[in-house]
Structure formats: C-alpha cells, structure tokens
C-alpha positions as CSV (number, residue, x, y, z in Angstrom):
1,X,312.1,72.9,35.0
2,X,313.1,76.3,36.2
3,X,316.6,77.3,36.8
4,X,318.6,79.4,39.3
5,X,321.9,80.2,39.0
6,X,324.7,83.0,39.0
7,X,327.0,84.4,36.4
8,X,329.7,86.9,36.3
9,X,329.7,90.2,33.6
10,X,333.4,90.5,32.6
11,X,336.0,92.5,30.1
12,X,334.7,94.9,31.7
13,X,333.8,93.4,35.1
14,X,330.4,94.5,36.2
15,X,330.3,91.8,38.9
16,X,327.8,88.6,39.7
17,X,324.2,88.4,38.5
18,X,321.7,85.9,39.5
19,X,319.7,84.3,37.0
20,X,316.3,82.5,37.1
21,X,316.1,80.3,33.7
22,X,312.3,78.8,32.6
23,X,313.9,77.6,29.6
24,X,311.7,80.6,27.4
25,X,312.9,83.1,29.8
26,X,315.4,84.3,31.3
27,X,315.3,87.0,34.8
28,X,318.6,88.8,35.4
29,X,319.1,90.7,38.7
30,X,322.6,92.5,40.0
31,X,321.2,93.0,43.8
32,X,318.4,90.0,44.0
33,X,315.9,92.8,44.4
34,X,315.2,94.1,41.1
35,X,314.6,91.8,38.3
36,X,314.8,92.2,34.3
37,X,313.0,89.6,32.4
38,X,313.8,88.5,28.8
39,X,311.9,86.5,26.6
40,X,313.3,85.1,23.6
41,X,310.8,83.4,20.9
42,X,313.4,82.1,18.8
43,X,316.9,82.3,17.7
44,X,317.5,86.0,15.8
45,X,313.8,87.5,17.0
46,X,313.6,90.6,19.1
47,X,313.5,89.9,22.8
48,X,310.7,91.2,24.7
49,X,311.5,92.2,27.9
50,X,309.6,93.8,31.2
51,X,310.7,94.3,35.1
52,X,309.9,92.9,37.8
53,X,309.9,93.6,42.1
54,X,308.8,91.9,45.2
55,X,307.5,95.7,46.7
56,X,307.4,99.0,45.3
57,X,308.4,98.9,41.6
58,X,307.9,102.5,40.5
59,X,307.6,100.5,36.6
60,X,305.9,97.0,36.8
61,X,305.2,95.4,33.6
62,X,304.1,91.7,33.8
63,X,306.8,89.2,32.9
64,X,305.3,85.7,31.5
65,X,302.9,83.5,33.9
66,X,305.5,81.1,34.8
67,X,308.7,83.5,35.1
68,X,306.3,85.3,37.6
69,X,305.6,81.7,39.5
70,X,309.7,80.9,39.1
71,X,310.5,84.4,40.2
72,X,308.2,84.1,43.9
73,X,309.1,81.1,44.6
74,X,312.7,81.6,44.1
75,X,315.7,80.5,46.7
76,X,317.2,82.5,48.6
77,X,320.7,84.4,46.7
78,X,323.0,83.8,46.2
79,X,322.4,81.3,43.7
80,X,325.2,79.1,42.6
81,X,327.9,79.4,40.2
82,X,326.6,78.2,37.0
83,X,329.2,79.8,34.1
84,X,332.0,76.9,34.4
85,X,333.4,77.8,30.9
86,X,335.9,80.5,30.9
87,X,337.7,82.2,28.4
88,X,341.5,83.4,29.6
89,X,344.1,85.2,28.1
90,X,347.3,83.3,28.5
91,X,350.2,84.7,29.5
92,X,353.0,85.2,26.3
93,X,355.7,82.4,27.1
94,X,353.8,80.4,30.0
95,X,350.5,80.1,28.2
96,X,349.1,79.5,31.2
97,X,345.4,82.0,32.0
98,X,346.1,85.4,32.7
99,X,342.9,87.9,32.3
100,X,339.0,86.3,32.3
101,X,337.5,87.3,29.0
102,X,334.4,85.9,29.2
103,X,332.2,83.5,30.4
104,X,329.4,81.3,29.6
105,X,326.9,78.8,31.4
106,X,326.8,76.0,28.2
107,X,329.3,75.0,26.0
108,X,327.1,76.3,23.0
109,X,327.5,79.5,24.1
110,X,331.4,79.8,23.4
111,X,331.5,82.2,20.7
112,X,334.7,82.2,18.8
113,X,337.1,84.9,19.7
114,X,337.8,88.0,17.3
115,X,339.6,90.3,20.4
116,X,341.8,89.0,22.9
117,X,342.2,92.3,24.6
118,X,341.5,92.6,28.1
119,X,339.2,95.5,29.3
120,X,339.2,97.1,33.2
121,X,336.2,99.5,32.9
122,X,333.3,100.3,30.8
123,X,334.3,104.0,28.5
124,X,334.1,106.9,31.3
125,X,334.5,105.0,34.6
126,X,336.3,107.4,37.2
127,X,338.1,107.0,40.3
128,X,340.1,104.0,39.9
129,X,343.8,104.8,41.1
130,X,346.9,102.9,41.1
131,X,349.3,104.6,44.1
132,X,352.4,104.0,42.8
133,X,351.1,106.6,39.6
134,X,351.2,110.2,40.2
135,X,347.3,111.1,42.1
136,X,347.0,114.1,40.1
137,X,346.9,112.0,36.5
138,X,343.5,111.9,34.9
139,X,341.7,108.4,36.0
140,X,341.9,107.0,32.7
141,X,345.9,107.3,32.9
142,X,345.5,105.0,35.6
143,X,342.9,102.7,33.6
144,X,345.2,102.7,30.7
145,X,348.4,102.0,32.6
146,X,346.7,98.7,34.2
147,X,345.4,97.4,30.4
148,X,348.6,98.5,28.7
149,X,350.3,95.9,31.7
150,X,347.8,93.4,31.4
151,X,347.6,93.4,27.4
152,X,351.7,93.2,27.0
153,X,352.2,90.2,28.9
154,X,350.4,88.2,26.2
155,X,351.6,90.2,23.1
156,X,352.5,90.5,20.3
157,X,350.6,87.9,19.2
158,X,347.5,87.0,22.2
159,X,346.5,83.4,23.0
160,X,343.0,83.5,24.5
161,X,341.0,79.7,25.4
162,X,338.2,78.0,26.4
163,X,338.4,76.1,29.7
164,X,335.7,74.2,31.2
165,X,336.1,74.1,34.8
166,X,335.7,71.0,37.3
167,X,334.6,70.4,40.6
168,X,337.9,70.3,41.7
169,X,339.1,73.9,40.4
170,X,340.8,72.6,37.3
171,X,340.3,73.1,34.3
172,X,340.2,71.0,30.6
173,X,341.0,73.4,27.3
174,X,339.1,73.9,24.7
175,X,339.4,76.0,21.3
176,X,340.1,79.5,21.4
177,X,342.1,81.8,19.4
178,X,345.5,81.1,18.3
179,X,345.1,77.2,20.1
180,X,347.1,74.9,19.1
181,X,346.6,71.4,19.2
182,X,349.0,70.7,22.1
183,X,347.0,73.2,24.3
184,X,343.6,71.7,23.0
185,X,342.5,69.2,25.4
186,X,345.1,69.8,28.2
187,X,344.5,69.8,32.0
188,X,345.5,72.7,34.1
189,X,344.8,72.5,38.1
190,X,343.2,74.5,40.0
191,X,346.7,76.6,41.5
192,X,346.7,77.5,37.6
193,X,343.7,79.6,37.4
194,X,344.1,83.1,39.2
195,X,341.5,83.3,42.5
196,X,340.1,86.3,40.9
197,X,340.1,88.4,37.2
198,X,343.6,89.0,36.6
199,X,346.5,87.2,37.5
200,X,348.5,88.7,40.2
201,X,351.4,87.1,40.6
202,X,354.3,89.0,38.8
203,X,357.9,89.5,38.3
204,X,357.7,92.6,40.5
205,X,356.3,94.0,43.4
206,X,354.8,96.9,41.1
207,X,353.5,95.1,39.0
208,X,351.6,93.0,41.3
209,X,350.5,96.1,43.4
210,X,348.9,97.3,40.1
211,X,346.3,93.9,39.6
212,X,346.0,93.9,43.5
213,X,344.6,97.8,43.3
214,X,342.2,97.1,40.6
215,X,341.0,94.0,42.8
216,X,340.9,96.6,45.8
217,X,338.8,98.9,44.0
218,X,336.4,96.1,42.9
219,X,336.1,94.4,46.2
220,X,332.5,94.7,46.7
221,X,331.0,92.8,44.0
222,X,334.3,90.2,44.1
223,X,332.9,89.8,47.6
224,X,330.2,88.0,45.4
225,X,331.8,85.9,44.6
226,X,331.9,82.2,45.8
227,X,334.8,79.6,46.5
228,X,337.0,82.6,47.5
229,X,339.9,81.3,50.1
230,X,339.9,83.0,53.5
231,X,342.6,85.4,52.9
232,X,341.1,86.9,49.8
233,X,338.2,87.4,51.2
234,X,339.4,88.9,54.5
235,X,341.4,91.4,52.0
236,X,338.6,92.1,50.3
237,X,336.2,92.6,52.8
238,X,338.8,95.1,54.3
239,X,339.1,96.4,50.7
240,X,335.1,97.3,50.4
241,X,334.8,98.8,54.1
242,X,337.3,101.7,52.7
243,X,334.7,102.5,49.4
244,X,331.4,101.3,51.0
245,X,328.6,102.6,48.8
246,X,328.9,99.8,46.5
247,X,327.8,97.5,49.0
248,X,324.9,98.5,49.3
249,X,323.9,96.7,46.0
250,X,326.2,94.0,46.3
251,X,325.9,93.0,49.8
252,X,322.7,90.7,49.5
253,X,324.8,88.7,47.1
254,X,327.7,87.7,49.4
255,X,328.0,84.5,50.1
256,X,330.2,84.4,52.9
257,X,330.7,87.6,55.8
258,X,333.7,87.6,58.1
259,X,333.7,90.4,60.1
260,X,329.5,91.2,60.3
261,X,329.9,94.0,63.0
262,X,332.3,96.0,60.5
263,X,330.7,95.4,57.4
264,X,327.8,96.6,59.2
265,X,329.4,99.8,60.1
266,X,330.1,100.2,56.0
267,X,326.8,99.6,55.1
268,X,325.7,102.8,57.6
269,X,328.1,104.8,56.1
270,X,327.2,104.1,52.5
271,X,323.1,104.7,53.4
272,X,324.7,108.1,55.4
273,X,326.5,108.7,52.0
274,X,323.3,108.7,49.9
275,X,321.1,110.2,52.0
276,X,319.4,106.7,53.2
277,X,318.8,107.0,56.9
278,X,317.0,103.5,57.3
C-alpha cells in the first residue's frame, strides 16, 4: 500500500514536503516537481537514494519499480498532513507549547530530546530583519535577537514534549524532556497550540512584532500549510506578495489561494526577478 502525505522541516523551518511512502521507500519533494527517492534496506544500512522528474531531469537515475509506479500515479499536492506528533517547547511558568521542535509522522519516531533550544535559520541565512532593531545591524543580530527571545521564555531550565494531535486541534502529552507526570497524559485544546511555529502572543507589543516578522518573512512556505484560519492566511498571503521569489517553489503546494489575481501578479515578478519570462 503506497502512501502520500505531507510533513513539515522544523528548528530550523525549511517549510512542507510531500511524501510518497511504499513502505521500502520513501520520495521527498519541497515543490511536487522534483523528487528525491530513498531506500532503506534495513535499520542502520546506508540509504541508497536516486532523483526523479515528470520532464526534463538534467540527472535521472531510476528509483525502485514500484516507487516509479507510486510516484506517476500520484494525487494531486498538496498531500495531507500526516506528522500529528509534535514536539513544543513550553513556555517557563505556563508550560503550555511555545516553539515546534520537531515533528514526526509515527509515534516510533519520537526520539528522546537532548536540546530544547529553538532554532530560526539554518547557519548563514541572510536577510531576515526585525523593524523595531536598527536596519543597519548585521542579519544575524536580528536572528539572534528573535532566538535569544524565544529561548528565555522557557529558561533556565526548558520543558520540551510530545503531543499527539487530534482531529479536533487538541492535543494529548506525551514524554519529553524535563515531563513530569502531571503533564504526561494531559489534554490541551486546540486555542493552546500556536496557529503557526512560534507562539505570538506576548506580554508586549514588541515582543509579539518580533514572532509576527519572522512569520512574515516565512510566509511563503507557511502558505503551505493546511488548516490555517482565514485571517492568517490573508496576512500571509499579503506577507509573501512583498518577497515573492519564494513562491515560485512553494506555490504548487498551497492549499488554499485568496486573492488569485494578486498572487498572480507575485508569481510574474518573482519569474521577472530570475530571469524566467514564461
């Protein structure tokens, strides 16, 4: 039985991928276009892995007979949600979740946790700015500035935990790092799990502007994501139009467009921008 769902990369976010699962093979893809296959022979061997493309793959090396079968007949993307177990941060006196850590698609795959710290960017991302910090700081004044918020508000001594997530938006705790056993097992609802990666509700405007910023600057692939309520995604879809090139990877993978004629407009702008006429 073959398999088709999505996941998010987080700590540091690197957005939605869609996943085709044969059970001996897995085919990971960040736009729905281009497609890396894995296969895995057992646990702790080497995985083998080989690319795939519907039309004009400079590099085509021949995944496995029935990953090429899943991987034509595929549905359309987005594919749904399938990592429902999450790993949070918790905030330092609430203990309710704060940052997304990680997560997973099967409860086997909860690893335990070594380091609750929260991460924006991978090492040498550029251009993310926070407007209330002085423009002419280096980028990763402005990276740091975010973490060093994010981090304190579940020090000195981080909570991170599990949560499977329901239908419904809730959530049921599980094991984690520094859980005790009146937090394993309990029920949050959904209002207790932020929309997006961070929390951003704060004791002050500032602080808040500074989670809502990195959001901004993200919006393209959080565009990917699905279950988003109508004001987010009206925010964020006004959010990507203002730094449109990465749409042009993450647009196949939205879900949901409000606006089509201006999102439009973005996507001419960002081909303009690379030099892509058609």
């Amino acid at each position: 039985m073959v398999d088709y769902y999505s996941i998010r990369r987080v700590n540091p976010y690197l957005g939605v991928l869609q996943v085709v699962d044969t059970g001996e093979a897995r085919a990971y893809s960040g736009n729905g276009r281009r497609w890396q296959v894995r296969k895995i022979e057992s646990p702790g061997a080497a995985t083998e892995r080989s690319e795939w493309q519907e039309t004009g793959a400079p590099r085509l090396v021949d995944p496995p007979v029935d990953m090429l079968a899943a991987l034509e007949r595929r549905p359309r993307v987005p594919f749904a949600p399938g990592d429902r177990y999450e790993l949070w941060l918790l905030r330092r006196d609430a203990l309710t979740p704060l940052a997304l850590l990680r997560t997973c698609r099967w409860a086997r795959e909860m690893e335990p946790v070594r380091d609750p710290t929260w991460r924006s960017f991978l090492p040498g991302s550029g251009g993310f700015r926070i407007a209330s910090l002085p423009q002419d700081l280096a980028p990763e004044r402005h990276r740091d500035a975010l973490e060093r918020q994010v981090n304190l508000a579940a020090r000195p001594r981080p909570v991170a935990q599990w949560f499977e997530r329901h239908a419904d938006g809730g959530g049921t705790g599980l094991a984690g790092m520094r859980v005790d056993d009146g937090l394993n097992g309990r029920r949050l609802g959904a209002e207790a799990f932020p929309e997006l990666l961070v929390d951003e509700r704060w004791d002050s405007a500032r602080e808040t502007a500074v989670v809502m910023a990195y959001h901004d600057w993200n919006a393209a692939a959080l565009l990917a994501h699905q279950n988003l309520c109508r004001g987010t995604r009206v925010r964020l879809e006004s959010a990507a139009r203002r730094r449109p090139a990465p749409l042009l990877d993450t647009y196949p993978l939205i879900p949901e467009v409000l606006d089509p004629e201006a999102m439009k407009v973005a996507l001419v702008t960002a081909r303009l921008s690379r030099g892509q006429y058609t």
